[in-house]
N, CA, C and O atoms as a CHARMM CRD file, in Angstrom:
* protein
*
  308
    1    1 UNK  N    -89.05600  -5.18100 109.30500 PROA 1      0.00000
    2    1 UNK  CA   -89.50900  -3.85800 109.66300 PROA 1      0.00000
    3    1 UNK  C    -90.59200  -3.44700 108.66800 PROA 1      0.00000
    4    1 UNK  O    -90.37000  -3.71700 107.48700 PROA 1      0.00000
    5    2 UNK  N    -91.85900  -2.76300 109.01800 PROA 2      0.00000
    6    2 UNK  CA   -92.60200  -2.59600 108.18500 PROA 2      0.00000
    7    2 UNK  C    -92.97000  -1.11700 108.26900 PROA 2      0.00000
    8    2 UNK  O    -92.93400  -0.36500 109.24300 PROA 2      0.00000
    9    3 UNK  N    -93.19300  -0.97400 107.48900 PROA 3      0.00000
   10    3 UNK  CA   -93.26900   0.99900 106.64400 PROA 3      0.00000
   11    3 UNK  C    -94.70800   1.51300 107.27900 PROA 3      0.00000
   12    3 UNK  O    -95.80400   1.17100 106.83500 PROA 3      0.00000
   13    4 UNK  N    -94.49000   2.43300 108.44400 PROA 4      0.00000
   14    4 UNK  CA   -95.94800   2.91400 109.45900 PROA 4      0.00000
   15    4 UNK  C    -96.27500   3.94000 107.82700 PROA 4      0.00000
   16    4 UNK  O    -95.75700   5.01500 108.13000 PROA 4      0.00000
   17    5 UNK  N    -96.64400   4.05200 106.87000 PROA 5      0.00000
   18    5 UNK  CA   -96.83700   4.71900 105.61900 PROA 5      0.00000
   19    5 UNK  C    -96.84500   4.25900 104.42400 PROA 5      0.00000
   20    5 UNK  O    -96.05500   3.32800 104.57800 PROA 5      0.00000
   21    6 UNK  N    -97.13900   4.21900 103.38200 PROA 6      0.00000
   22    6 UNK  CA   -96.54600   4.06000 101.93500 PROA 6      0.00000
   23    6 UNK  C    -97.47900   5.56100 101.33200 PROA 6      0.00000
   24    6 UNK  O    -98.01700   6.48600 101.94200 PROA 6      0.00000
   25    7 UNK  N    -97.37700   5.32600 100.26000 PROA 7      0.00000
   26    7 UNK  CA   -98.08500   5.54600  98.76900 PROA 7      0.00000
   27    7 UNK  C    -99.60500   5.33400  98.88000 PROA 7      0.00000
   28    7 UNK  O    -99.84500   4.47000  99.72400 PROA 7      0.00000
   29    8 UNK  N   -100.47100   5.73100  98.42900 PROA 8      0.00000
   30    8 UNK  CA  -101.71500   5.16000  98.26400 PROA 8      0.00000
   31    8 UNK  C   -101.50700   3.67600  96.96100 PROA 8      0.00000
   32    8 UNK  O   -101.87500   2.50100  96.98500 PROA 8      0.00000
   33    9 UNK  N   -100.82600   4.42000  96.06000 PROA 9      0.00000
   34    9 UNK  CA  -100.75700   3.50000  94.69700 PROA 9      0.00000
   35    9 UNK  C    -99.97600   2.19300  94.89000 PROA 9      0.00000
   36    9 UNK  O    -99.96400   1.45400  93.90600 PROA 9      0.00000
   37   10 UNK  N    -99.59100   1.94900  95.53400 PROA 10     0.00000
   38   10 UNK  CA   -98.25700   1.44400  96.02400 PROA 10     0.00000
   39   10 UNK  C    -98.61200  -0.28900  96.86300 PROA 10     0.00000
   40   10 UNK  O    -99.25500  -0.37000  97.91000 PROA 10     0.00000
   41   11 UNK  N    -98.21400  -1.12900  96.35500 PROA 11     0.00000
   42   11 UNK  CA   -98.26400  -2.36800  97.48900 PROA 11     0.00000
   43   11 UNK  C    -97.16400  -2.87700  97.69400 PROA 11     0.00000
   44   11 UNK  O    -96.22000  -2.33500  97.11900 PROA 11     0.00000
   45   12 UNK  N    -96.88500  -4.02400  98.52700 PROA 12     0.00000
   46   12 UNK  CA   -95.85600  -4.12400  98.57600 PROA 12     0.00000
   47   12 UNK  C    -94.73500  -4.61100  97.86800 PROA 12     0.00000
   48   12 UNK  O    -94.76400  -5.81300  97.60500 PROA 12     0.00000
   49   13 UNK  N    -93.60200  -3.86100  97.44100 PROA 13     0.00000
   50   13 UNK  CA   -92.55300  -4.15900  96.32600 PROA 13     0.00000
   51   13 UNK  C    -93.24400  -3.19900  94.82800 PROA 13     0.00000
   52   13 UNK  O    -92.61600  -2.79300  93.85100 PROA 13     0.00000
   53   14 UNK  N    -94.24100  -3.10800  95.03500 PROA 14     0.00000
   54   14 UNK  CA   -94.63700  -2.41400  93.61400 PROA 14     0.00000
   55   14 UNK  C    -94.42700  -0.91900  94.07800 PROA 14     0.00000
   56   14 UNK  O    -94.76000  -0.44100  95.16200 PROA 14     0.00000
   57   15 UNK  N    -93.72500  -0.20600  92.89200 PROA 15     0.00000
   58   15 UNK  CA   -94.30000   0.66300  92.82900 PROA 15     0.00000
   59   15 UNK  C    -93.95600   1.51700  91.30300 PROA 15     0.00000
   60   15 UNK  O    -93.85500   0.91700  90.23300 PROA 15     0.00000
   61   16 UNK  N    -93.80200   3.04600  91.45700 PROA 16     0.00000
   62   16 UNK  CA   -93.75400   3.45600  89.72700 PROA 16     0.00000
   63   16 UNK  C    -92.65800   2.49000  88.62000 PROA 16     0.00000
   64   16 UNK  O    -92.71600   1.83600  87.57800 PROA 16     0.00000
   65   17 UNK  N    -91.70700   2.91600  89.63100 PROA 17     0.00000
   66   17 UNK  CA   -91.05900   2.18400  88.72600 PROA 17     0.00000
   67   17 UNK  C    -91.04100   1.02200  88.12600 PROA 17     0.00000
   68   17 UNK  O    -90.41800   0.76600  87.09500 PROA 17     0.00000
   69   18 UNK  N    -91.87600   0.11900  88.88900 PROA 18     0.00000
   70   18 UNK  CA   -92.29400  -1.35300  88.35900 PROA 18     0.00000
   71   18 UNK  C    -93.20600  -1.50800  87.08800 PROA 18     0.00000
   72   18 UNK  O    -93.17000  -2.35500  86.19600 PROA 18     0.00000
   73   19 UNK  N    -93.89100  -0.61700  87.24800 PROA 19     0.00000
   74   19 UNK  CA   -94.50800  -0.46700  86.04100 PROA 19     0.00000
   75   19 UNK  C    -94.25000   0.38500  84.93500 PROA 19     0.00000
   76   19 UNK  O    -95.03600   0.52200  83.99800 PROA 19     0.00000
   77   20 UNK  N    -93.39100   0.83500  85.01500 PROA 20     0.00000
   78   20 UNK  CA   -92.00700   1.59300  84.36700 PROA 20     0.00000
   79   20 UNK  C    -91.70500   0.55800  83.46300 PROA 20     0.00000
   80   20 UNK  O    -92.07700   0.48900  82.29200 PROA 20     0.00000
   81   21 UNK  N    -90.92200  -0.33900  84.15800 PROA 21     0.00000
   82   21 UNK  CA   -89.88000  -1.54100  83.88300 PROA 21     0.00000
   83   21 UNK  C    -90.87600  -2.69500  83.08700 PROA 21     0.00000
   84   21 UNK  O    -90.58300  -2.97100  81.92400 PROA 21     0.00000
   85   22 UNK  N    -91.89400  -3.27200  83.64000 PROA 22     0.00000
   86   22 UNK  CA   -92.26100  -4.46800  82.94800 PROA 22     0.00000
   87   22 UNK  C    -93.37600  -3.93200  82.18700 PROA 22     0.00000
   88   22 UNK  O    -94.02100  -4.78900  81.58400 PROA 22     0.00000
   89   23 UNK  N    -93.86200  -2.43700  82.03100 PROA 23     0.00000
   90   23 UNK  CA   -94.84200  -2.25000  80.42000 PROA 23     0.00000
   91   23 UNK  C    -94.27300  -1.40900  79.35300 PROA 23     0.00000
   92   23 UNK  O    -94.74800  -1.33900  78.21900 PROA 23     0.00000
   93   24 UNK  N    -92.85700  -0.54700  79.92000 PROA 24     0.00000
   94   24 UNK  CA   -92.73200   0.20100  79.31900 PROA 24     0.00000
   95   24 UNK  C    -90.93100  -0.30400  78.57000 PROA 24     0.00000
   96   24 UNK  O    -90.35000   0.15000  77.58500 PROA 24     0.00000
   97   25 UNK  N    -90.75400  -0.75800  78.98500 PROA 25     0.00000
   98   25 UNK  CA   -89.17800  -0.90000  79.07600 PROA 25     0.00000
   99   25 UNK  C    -88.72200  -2.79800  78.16100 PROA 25     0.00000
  100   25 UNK  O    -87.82000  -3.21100  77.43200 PROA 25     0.00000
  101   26 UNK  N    -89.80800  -3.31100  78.71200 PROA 26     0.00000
  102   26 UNK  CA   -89.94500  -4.43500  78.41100 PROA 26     0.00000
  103   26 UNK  C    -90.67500  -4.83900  77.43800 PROA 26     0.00000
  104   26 UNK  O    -90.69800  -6.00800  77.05500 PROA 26     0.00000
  105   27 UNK  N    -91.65300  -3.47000  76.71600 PROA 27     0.00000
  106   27 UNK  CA   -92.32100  -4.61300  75.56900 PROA 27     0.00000
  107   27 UNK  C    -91.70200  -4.66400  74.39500 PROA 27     0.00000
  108   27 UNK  O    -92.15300  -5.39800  73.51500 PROA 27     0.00000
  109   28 UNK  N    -90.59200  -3.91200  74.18800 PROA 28     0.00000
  110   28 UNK  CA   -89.77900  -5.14000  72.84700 PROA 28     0.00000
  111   28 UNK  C    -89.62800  -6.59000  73.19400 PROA 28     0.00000
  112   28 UNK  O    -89.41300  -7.36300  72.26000 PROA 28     0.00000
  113   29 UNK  N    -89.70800  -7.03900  74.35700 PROA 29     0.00000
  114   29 UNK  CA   -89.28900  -8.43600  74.75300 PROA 29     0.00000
  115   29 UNK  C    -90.54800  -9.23000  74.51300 PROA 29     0.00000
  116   29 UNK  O    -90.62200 -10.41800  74.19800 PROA 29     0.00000
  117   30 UNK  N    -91.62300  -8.28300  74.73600 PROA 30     0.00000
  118   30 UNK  CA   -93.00800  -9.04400  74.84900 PROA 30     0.00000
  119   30 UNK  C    -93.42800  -9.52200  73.41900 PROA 30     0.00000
  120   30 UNK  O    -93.87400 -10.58600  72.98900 PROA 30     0.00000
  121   31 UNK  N    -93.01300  -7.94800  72.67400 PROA 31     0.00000
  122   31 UNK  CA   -93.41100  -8.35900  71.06300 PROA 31     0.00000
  123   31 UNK  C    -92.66700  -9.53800  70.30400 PROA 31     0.00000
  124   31 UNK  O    -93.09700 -10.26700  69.41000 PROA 31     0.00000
  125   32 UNK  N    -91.41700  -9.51000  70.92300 PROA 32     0.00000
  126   32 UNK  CA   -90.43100 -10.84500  70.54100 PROA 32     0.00000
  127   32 UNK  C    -90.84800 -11.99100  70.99000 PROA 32     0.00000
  128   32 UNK  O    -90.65000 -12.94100  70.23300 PROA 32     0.00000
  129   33 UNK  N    -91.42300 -12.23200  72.09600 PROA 33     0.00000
  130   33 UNK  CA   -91.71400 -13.48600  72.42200 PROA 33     0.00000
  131   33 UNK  C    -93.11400 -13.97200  71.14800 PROA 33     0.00000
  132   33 UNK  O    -93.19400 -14.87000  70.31000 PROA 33     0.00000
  133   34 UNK  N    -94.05800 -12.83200  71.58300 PROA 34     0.00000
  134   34 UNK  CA   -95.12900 -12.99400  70.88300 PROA 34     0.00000
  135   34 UNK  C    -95.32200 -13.70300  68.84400 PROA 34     0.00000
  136   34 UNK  O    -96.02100 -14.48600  68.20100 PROA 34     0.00000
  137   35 UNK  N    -94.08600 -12.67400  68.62500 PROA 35     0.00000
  138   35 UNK  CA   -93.21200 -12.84200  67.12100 PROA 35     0.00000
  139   35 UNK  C    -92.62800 -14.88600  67.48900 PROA 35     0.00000
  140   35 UNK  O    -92.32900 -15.48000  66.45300 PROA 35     0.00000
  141   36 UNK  N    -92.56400 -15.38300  68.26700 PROA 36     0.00000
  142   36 UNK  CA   -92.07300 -16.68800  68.19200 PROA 36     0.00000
  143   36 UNK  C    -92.83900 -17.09900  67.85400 PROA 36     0.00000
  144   36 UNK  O    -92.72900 -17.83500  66.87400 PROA 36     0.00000
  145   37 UNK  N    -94.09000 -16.87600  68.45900 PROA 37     0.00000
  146   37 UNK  CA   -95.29500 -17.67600  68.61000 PROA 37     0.00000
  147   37 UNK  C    -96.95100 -17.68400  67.38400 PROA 37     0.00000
  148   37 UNK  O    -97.89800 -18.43900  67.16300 PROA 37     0.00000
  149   38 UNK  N    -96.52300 -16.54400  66.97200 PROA 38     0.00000
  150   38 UNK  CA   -97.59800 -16.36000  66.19200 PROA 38     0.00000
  151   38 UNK  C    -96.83700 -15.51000  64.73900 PROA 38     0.00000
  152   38 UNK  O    -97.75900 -15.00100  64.10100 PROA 38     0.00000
  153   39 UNK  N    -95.55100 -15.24400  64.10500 PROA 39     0.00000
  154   39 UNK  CA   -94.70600 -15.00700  63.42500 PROA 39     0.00000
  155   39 UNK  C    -95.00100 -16.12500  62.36900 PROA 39     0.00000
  156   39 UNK  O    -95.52100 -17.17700  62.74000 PROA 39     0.00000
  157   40 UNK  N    -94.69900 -15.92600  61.15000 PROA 40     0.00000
  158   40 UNK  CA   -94.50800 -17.28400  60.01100 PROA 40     0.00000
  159   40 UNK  C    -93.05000 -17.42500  59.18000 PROA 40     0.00000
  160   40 UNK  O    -92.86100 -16.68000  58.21900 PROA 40     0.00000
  161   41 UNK  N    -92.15300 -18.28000  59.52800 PROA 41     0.00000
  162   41 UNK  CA   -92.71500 -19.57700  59.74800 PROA 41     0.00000
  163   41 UNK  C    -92.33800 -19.54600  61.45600 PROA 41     0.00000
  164   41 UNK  O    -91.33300 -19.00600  61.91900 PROA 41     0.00000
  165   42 UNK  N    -93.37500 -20.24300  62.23900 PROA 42     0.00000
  166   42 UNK  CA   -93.36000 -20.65500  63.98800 PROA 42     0.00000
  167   42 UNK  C    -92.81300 -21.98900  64.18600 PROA 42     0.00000
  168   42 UNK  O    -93.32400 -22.86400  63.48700 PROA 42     0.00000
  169   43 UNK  N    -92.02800 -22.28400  64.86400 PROA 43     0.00000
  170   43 UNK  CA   -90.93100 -23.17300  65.40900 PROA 43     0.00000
  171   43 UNK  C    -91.23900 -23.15400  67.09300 PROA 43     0.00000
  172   43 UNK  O    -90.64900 -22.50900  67.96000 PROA 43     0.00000
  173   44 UNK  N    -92.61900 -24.29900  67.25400 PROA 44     0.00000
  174   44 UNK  CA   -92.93300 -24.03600  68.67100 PROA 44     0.00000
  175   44 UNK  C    -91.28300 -24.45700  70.06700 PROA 44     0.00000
  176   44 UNK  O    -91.11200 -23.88900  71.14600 PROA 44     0.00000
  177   45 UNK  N    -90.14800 -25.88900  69.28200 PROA 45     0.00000
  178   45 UNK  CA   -89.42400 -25.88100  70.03700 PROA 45     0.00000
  179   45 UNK  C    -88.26400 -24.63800  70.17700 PROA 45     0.00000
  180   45 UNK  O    -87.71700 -24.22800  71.20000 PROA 45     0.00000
  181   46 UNK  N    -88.14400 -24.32200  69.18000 PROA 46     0.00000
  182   46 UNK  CA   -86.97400 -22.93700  68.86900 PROA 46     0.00000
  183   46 UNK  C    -87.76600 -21.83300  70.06600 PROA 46     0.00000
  184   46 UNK  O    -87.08300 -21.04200  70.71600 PROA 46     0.00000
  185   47 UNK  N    -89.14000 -21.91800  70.21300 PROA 47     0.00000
  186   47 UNK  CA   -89.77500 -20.77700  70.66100 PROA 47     0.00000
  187   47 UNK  C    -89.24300 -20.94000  72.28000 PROA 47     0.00000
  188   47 UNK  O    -88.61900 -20.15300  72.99200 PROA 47     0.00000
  189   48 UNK  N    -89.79300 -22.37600  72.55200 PROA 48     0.00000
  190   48 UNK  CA   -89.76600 -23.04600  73.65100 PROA 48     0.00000
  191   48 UNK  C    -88.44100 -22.80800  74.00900 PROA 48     0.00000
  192   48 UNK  O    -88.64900 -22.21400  75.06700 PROA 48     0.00000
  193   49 UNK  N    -87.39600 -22.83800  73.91000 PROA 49     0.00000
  194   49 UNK  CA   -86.41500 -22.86500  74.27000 PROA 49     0.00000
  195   49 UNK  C    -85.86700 -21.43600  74.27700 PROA 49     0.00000
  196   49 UNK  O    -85.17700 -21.15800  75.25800 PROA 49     0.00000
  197   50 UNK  N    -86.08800 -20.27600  73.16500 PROA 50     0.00000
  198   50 UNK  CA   -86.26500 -19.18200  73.75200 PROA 50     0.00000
  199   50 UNK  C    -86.66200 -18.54300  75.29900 PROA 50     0.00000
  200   50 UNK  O    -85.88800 -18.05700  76.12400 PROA 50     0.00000
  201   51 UNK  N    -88.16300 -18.72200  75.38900 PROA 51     0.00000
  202   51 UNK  CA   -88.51000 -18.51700  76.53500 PROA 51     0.00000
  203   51 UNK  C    -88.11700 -19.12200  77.84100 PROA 51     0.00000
  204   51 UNK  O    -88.07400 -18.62200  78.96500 PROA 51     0.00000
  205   52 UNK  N    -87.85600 -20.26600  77.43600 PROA 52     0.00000
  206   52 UNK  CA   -86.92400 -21.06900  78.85200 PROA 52     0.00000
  207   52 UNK  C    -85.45600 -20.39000  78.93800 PROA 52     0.00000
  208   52 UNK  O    -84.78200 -20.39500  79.96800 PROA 52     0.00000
  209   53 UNK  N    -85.11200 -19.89100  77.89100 PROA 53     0.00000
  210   53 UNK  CA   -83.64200 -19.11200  77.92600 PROA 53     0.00000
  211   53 UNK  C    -83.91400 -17.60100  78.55600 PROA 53     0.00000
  212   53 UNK  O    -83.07000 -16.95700  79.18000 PROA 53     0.00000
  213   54 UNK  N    -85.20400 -17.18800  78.27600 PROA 54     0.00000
  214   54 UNK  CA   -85.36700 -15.60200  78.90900 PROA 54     0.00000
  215   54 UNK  C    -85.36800 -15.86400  80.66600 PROA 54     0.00000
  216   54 UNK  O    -84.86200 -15.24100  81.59900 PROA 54     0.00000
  217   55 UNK  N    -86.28100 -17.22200  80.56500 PROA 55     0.00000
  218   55 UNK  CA   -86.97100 -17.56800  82.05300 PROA 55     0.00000
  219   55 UNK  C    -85.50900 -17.51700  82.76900 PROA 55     0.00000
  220   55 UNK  O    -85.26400 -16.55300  83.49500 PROA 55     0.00000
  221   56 UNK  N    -84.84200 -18.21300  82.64100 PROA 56     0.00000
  222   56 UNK  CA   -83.58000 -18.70500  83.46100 PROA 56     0.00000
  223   56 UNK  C    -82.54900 -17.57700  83.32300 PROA 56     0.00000
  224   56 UNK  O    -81.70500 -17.52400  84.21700 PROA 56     0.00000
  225   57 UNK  N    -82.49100 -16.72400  82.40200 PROA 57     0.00000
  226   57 UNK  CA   -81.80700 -15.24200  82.22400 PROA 57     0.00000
  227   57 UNK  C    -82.11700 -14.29400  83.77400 PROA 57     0.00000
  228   57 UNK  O    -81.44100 -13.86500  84.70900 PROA 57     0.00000
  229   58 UNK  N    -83.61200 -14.30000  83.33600 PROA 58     0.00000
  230   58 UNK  CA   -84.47300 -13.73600  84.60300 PROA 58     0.00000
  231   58 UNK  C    -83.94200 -13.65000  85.59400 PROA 58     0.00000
  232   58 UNK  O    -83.22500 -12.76000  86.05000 PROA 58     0.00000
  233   59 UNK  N    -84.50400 -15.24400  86.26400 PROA 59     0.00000
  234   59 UNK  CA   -84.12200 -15.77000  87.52500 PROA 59     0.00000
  235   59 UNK  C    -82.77500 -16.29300  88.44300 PROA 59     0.00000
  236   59 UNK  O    -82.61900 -16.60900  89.62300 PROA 59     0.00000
  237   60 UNK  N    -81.62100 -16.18300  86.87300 PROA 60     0.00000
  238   60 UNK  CA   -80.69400 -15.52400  87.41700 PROA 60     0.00000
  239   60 UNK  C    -80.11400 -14.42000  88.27700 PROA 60     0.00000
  240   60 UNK  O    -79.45300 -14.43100  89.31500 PROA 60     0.00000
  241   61 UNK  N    -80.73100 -13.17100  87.25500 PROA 61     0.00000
  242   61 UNK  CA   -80.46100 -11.94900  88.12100 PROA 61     0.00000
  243   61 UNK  C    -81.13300 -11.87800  88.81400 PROA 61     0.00000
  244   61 UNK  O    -80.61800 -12.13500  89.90300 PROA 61     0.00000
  245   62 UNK  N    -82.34600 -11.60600  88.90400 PROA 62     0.00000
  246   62 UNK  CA   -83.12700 -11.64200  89.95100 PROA 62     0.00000
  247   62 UNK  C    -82.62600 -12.23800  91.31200 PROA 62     0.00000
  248   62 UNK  O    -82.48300 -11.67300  92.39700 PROA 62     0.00000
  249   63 UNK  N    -82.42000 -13.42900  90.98000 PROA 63     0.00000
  250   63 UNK  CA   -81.90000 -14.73800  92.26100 PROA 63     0.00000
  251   63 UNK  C    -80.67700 -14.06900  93.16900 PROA 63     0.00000
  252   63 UNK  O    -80.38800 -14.06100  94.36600 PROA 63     0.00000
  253   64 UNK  N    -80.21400 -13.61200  92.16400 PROA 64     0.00000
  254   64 UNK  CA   -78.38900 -13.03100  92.41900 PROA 64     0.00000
  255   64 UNK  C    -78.70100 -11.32100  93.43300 PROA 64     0.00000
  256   64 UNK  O    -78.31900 -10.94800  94.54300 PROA 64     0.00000
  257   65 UNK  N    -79.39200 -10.79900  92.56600 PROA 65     0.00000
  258   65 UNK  CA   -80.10300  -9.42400  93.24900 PROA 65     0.00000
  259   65 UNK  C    -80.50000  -9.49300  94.61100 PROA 65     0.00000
  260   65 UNK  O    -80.20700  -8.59300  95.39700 PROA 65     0.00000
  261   66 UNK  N    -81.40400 -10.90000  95.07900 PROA 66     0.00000
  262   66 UNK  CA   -82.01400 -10.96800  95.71400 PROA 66     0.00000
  263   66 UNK  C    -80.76200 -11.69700  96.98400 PROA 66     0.00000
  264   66 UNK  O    -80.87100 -11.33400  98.15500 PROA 66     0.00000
  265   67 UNK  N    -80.05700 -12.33300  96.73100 PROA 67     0.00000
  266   67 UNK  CA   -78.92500 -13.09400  97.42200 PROA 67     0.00000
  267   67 UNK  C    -77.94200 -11.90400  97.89500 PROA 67     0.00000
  268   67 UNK  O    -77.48400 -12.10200  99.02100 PROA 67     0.00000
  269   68 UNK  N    -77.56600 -10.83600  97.33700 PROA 68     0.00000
  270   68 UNK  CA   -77.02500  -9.65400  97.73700 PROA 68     0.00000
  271   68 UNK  C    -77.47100  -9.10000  98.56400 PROA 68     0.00000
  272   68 UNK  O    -76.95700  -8.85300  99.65500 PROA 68     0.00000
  273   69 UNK  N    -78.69200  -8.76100  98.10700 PROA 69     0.00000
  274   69 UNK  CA   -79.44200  -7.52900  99.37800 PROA 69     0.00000
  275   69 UNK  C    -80.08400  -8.38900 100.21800 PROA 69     0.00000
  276   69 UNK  O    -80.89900  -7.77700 100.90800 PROA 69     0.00000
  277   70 UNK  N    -80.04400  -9.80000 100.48700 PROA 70     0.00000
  278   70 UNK  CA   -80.09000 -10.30000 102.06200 PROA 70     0.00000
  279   70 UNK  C    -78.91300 -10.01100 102.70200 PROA 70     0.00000
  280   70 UNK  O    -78.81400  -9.61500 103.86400 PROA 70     0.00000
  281   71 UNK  N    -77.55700 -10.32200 101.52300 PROA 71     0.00000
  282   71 UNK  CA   -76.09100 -10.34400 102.73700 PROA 71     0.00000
  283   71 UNK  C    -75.95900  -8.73300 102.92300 PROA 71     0.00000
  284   71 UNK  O    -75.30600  -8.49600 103.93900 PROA 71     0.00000
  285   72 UNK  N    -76.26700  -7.87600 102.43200 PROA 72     0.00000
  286   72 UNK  CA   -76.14800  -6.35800 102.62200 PROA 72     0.00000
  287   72 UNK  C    -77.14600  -6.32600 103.99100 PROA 72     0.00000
  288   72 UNK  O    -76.83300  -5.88800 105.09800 PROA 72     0.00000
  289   73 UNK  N    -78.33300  -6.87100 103.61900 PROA 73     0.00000
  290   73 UNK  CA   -78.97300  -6.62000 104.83500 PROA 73     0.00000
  291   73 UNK  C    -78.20100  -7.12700 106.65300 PROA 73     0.00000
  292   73 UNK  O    -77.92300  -6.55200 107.70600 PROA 73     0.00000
  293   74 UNK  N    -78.13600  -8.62700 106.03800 PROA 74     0.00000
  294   74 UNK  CA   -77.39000  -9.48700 107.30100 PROA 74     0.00000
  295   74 UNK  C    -76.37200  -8.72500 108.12000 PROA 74     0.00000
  296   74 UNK  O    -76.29200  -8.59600 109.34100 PROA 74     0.00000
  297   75 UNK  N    -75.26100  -8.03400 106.69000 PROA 75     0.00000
  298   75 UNK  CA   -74.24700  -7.50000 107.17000 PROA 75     0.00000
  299   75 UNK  C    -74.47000  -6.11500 107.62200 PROA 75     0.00000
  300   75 UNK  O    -73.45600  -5.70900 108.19000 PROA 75     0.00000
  301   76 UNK  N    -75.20600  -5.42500 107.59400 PROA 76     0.00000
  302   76 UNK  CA   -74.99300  -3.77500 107.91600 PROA 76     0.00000
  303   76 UNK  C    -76.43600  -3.63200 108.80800 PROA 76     0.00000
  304   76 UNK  O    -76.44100  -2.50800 109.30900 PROA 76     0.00000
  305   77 UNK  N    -77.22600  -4.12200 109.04500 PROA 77     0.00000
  306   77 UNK  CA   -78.33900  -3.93800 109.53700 PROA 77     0.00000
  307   77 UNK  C    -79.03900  -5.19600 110.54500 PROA 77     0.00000
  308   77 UNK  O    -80.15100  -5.03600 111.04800 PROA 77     0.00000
């Protein structure tokens, strides 16, 4: 089903709150990653494995979020 309207600001899946969430909410995470990488002393595998630990954190929930609100959808709609 697609929205005869939005937002001017707005595309699809974005909107305030998205940019809420990943500039405002999220840059302690950014400065931490950044601190792996350019911090002294830098440990590129310690770093590496950080970020593969955020990545897969992520795409967990995300994955899981996203696996819900299909069966919410399937089921009620």
């Amino acid at each position: 089903m697609l929205p005869l309207s939005s937002a001017p600001y707005t595309l699809p899946f974005v909107g305030p709150g998205t940019y809420l969430i990943f500039g405002i909410v999220l840059a302690p995470v950014y400065v931490m990653v950044a601190a792996w990488y350019l911090g002294d002393p830098s440990d590129g595998k310690t770093a590496g494995l950080g970020v593969a630990y955020l990545a897969g954190l992520t795409t967990a929930l995300w994955g899981g979020l996203f696996v819900a609100t299909m069966v919410i959808k399937f089921a009620f709609f």
